[in-house]
Wavefront OBJ file of the C-alpha trace (Angstrom):
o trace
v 0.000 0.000 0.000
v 2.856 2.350 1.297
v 4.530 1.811 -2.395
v 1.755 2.396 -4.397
v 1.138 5.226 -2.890
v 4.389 6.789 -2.593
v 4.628 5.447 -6.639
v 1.373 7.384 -7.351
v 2.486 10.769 -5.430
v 5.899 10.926 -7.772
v 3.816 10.298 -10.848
v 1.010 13.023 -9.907
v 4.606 15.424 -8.938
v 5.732 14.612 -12.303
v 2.703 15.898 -13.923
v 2.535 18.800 -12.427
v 6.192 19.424 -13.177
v 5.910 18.715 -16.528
v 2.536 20.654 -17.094
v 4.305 23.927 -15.324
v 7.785 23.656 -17.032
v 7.227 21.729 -20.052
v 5.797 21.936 -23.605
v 4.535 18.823 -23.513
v 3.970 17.380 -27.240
v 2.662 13.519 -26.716
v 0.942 11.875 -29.606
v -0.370 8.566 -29.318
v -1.058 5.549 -31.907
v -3.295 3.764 -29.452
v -5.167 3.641 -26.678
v -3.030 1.751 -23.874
v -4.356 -2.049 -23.109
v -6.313 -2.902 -20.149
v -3.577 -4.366 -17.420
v 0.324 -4.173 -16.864
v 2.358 -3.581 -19.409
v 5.945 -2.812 -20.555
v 6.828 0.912 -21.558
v 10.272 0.622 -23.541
v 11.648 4.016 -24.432
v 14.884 6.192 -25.747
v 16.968 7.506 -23.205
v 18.438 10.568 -23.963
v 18.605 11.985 -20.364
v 18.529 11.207 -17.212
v 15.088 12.670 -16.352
v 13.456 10.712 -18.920
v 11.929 8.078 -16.823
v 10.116 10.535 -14.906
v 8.459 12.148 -17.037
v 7.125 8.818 -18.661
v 5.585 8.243 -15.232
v 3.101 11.076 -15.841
v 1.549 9.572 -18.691
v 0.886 6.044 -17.017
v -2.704 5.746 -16.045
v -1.610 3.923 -12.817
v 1.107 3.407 -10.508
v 3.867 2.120 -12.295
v 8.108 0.634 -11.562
v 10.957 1.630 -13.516
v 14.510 0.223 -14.110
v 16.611 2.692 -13.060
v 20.529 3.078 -12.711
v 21.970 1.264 -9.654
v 23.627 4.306 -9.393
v 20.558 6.184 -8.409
v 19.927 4.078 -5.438
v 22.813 5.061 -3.581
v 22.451 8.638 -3.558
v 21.199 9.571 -0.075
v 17.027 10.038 0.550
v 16.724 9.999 -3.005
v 17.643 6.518 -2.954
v 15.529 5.114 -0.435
v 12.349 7.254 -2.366
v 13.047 5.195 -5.432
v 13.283 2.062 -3.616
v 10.451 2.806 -1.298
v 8.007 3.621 -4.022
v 9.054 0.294 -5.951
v 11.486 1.280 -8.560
v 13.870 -1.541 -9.397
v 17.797 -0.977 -9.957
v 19.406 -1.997 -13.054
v 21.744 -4.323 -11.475
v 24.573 -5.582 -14.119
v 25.373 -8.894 -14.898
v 22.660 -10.002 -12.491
v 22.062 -13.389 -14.335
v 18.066 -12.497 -14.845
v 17.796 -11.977 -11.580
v 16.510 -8.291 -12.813
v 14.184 -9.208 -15.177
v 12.934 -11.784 -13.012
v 11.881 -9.071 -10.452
v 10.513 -6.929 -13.056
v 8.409 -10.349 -14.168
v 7.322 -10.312 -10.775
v 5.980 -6.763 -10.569
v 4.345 -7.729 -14.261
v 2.608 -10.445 -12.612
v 1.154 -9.026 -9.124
v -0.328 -6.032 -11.760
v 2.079 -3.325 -11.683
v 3.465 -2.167 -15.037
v 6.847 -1.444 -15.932
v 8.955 1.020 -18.064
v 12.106 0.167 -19.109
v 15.265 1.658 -21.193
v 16.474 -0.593 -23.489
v 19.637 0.962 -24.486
v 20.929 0.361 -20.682
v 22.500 3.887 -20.839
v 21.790 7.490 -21.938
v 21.111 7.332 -25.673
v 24.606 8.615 -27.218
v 24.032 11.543 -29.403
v 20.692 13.098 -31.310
v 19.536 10.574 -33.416
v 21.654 7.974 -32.264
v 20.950 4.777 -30.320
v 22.529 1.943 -28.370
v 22.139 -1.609 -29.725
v 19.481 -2.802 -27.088
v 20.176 -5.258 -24.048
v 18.133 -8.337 -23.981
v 16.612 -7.864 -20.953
v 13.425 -6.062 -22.840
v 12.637 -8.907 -25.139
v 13.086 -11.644 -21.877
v 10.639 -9.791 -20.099
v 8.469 -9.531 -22.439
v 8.608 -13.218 -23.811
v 8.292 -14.662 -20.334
v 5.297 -12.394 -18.770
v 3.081 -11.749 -22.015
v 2.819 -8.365 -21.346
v 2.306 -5.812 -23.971
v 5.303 -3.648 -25.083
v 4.452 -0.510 -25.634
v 7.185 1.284 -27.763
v 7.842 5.237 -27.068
v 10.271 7.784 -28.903
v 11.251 11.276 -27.476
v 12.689 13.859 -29.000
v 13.442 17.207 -27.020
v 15.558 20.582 -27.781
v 19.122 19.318 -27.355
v 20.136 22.224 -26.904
v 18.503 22.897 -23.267
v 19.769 19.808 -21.951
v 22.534 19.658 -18.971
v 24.999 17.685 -18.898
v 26.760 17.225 -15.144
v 29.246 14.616 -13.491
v 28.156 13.709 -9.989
v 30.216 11.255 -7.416
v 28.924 8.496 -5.838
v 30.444 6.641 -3.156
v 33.859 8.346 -4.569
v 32.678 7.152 -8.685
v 31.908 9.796 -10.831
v 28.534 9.291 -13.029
v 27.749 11.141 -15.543
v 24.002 12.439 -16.228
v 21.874 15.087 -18.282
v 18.902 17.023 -16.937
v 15.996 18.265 -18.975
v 14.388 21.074 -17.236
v 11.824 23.372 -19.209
v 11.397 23.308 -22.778
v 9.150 21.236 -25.539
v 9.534 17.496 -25.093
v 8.045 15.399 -27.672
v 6.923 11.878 -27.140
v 5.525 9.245 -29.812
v 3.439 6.319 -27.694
v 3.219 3.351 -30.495
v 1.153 0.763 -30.525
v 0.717 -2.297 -28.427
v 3.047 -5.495 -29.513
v 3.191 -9.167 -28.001
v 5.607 -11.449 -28.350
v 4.893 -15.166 -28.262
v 7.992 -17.761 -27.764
v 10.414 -18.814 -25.173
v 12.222 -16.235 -23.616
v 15.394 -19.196 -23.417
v 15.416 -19.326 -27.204
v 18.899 -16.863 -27.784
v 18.078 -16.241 -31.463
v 14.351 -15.225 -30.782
v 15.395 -13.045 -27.704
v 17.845 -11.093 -29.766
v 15.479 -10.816 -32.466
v 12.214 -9.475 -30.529
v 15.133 -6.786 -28.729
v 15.938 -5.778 -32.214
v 12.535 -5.247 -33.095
v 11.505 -3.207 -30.456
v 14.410 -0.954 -30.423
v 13.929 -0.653 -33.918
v 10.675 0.447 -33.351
v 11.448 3.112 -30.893
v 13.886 4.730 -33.198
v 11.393 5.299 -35.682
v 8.749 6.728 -33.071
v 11.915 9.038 -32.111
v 12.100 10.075 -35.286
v 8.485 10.642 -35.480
v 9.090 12.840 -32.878
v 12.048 14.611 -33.799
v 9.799 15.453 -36.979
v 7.190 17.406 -34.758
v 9.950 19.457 -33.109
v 11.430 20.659 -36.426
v 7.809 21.234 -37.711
v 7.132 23.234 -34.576
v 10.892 25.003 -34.374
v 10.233 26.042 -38.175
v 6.570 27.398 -37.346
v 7.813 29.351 -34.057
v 10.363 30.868 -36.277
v 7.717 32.066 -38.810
v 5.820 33.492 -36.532
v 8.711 35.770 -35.102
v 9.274 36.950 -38.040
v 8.011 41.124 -38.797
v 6.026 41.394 -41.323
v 7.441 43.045 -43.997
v 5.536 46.513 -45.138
v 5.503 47.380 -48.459
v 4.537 51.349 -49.753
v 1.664 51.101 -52.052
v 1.805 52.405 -55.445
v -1.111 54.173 -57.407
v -1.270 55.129 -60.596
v -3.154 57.946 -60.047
v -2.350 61.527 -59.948
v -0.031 62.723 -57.087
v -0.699 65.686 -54.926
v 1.705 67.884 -57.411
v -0.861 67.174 -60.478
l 1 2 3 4 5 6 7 8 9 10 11 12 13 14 15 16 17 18 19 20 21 22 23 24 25 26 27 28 29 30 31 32 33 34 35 36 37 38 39 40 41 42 43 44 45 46 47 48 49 50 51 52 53 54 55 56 57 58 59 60 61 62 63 64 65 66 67 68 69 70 71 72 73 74 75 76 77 78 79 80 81 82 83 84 85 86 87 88 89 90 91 92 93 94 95 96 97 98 99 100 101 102 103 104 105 106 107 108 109 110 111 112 113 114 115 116 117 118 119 120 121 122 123 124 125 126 127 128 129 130 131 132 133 134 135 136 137 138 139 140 141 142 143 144 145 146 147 148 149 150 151 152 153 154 155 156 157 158 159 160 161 162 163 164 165 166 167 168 169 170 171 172 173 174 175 176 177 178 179 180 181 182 183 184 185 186 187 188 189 190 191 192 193 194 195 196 197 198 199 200 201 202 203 204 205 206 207 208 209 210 211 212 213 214 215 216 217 218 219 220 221 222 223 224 225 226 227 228 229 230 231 232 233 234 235 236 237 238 239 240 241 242 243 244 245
């Protein structure tokens, strides 16, 4: 109860933020399925997974940086409202607690990529760890891309327990997100070749709903830049007679 509801608070603190600070440009291909389901996005900062909270309907968990869980009060929130850490080379025993949450109704969102996406445009080839989860629980992956003004993100470098990780913050500005439609995967989540193919498939997938959205911001960029233009004002000309006539 204590996680949900701590869960739901950071999602309804989310929207707010985002509704105050961002320009918020979501466009969505579906409606989202009845019952838990697996949010696989882009990464390209740090804040991203937060702001995906806000659109979730309900409470939801997402696989976030060990990192993150050893910063002080901020890492006992995250694990406290029933985020899971992105433990590596955990030999499934990460997607096995993200099954888990799958199974007693709570959905998910996961990154893919493992890290912060590496330039504009740009992607990491995917970890398995999306198409095992989704292969062994049944859920529904729902694929998102986001796109954002590059040039209003922060990049900092902050230590943890003496290791310096490296982040980006997105703050204020328009933040585009494409929500795609619902895919299942059917197969055994054991079968190597199938894994790596379903991973492939849904990162491929989000790369093209990032480029979706990349496509809105340029639209948008070009029409703001339109509008600031002044109008030019141009002296008429008659062919009449002049006051000297």
């Amino acid at each position: 109860m204590i996680e949900r509801l701590l869960s739901r608070a950071g999602q309804e603190a989310m929207g707010l933020y985002a509704a105050a600070m961002l320009d918020m440009d979501v466009q969505w291909q579906a409606a989202l399925p009845l019952g838990p389901l697996v949010l696989a996005a882009n990464h390209p900062t740090t804040t991203d997974p937060f702001y995906l909270l806000a659109l979730m309907p309900a409470p939801a968990s997402v696989l976030v940086t060990e990192a993150a869980f050893r910063v002080p009060v901020f890492g006992r929130y995250l694990q406290a409202a029933g985020h899971v850490p992105a433990v590596v080379h955990s030999g499934g025993a990460t997607v096995e607690t993200l099954r888990r949450k799958l199974a007693d109704g709570h959905s998910v969102a996961i990154f893919p990529e493992g890290a912060l996406s590496p330039c504009p445009g740009r992607f990491h080839p995917p970890h398995t760890g999306v198409a095992r989860l989704a292969l062994s629980s049944g859920a529904p992956v729902i694929p998102v891309g986001i796109d954002l003004d590059h040039g209003r993100v922060l990049p900092f470098t902050t230590e943890i327990e003496g290791q310096a990780v490296p982040g980006r913050v997105y703050l204020r500005g328009r933040y585009a997100i494409t929500v795609g439609r619902p895919i299942w995967f059917q197969g055994s989540s054991q079968n190597r070749l199938l894994v790596r193919s379903v991973a492939g498939e849904i990162m491929g997938r989000i790369g093209e709903l990032a480029d979706e959205s990349r496509r809105r911001m340029a639209r948008r960029q070009v029409s703001a830049r339109a509008l600031a233009r002044p109008v030019p004002v141009v002296a008429a000309s008659y062919g009449g007679a002049t006051d000297r006539d």
